[in-house]
C-alpha positions in Angstrom: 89.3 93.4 113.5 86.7 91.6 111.6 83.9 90.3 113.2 82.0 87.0 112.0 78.0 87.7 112.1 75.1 85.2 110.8 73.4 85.8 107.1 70.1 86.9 108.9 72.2 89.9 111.0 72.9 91.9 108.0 70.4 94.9 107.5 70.4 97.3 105.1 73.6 99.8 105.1 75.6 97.4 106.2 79.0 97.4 105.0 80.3 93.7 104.7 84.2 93.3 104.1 84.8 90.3 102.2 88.0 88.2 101.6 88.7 85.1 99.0 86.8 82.6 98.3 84.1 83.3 101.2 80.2 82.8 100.7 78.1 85.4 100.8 73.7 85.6 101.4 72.7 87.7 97.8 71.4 91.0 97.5 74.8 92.7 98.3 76.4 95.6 95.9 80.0 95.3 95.3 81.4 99.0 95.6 85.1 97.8 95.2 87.9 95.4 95.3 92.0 95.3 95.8 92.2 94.0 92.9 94.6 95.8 90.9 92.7 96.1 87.3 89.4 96.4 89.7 89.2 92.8 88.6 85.7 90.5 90.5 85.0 87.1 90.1 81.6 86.1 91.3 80.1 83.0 90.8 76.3 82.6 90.9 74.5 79.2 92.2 70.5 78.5 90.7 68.9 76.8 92.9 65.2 75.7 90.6 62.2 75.8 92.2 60.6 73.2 93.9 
């Protein structure tokens, strides 16, 4: 069973399972999806600096 942890919790080798639609810190590798065609969708967000 999956287990909900806080951005600032995931370390280096950490595997993270992911599921649709959910938010994710950056700096994490996809290394695979269920998708049939081994299809991704990932949206990026800019923030500028201030």
């Amino acid at each position: 069973m999956p287990i909900m942890i806080q951005a600032q919790d995931i370390h280096v080798g950490n595997i993270v399972w992911l599921r649709e639609n959910d938010e994710v810190p950056c700096d994490l590798v996809l290394i695979g999806t269920s998708e049939a065609q081994a299809l991704c969708y990932v949206e990026v967000i800019i923030q500028p600096f201030v």
